[in-house]
N, C-alpha and C positions, 0 to 999 in steps of 0.2 A: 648756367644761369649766373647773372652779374648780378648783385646787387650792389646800388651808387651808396656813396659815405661809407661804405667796409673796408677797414684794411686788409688788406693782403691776408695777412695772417686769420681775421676775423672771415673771410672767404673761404678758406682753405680750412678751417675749423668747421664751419657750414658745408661745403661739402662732404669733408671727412663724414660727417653726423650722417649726413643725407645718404651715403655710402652704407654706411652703418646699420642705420634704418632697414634700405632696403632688402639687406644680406641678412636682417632678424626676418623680417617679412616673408622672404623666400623659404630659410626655416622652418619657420613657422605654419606656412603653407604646408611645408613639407610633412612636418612634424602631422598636422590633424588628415593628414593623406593616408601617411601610416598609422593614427589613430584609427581612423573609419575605417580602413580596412583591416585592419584586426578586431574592430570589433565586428565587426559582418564575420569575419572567420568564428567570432568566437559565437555569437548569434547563430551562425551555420551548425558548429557543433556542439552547441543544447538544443535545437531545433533535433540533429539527428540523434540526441540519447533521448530528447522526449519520445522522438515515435519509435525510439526503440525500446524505451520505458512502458508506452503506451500500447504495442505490438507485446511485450512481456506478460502487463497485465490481463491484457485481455486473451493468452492463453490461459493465464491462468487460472480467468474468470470460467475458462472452457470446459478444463480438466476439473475444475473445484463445483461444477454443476454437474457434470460426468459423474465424480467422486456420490457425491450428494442423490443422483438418482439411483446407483449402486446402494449405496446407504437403506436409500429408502426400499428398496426393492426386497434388502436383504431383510431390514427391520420383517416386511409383510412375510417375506416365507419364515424367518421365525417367531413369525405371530409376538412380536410385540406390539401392546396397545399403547395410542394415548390418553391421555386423562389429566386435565385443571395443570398442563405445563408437565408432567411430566410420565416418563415411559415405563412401561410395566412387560414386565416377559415370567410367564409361568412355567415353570421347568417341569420336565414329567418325570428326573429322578427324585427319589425319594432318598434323602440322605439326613445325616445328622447336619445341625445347625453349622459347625465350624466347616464342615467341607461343603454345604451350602453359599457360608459367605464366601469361601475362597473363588468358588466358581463365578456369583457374581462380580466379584474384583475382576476377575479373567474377562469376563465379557463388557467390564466397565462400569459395571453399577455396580449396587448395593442392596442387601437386603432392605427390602421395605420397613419403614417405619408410619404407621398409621397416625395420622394425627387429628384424623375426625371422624364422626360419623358416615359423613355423607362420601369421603374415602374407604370408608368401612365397607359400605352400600356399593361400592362400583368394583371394589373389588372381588367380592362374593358374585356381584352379580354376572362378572363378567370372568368368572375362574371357569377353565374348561373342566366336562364334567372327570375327565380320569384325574383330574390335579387335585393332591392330597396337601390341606391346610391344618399345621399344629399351633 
């Protein structure tokens, strides 16, 4: 491209530019070529730990229901009750108080502590008849 009234020199600066430009341009193209597709690789590989994250949880949603109907299965053969939020199990040895609490520890609880009447009431009510209460 000519352009009239440039000198030489002012020509040849003008090109040089226009050179210049183009070879950012090409770059630059280049550059967001290799952007976009690294980010797709990177988008690919959170895509694949989600659903591997997602295939994780949801065993474990499997096993931890699994676990849970075991749970409950076992609570009912040894006749633990519920009651107002929490669980009761009446043991049929008859021991002293210290190797009583120890055994609840062992099975995860605690001796009972009564804190009302109407806790007083469900549990008498609900004590099998060979269970001896001191």
């Amino acid at each position: 491209m000519s352009l009239p009234c440039l000198t030489n020199e002012s020509e040849k600066d003008f090109d040089d530019s226009r050179k210049a430009l183009g070879a950012l341009e090409t770059y630059l193209g280049n550059t967001v070529n290799t952007l976009e597709s690294d980010i797709q690789k990177t988008l690919n590989t959170l895509k694949s730990h989600l659903e591997t994250l997602k295939s994780n949880v949801g065993s474990r949603v499997k096993t931890l229901d699994g676990n849970l109907e075991v749970l409950e299965e076992d609570f009912r053969k040894n006749k633990w009750l519920k009651h107002d939020g929490h669980c009761y199990y009446y043991a049929q040895e008859k021991d002293n108080w210290f190797t009583a609490e120890r055994r609840c520890r062992e099975i995860g609880g605690y001796i009972v502590k009564i804190d009302n009447s109407s806790e007083n009431t469900w549990i008498s009510d609900n004590k099998p008849k060979s269970t001896c209460m001191a």
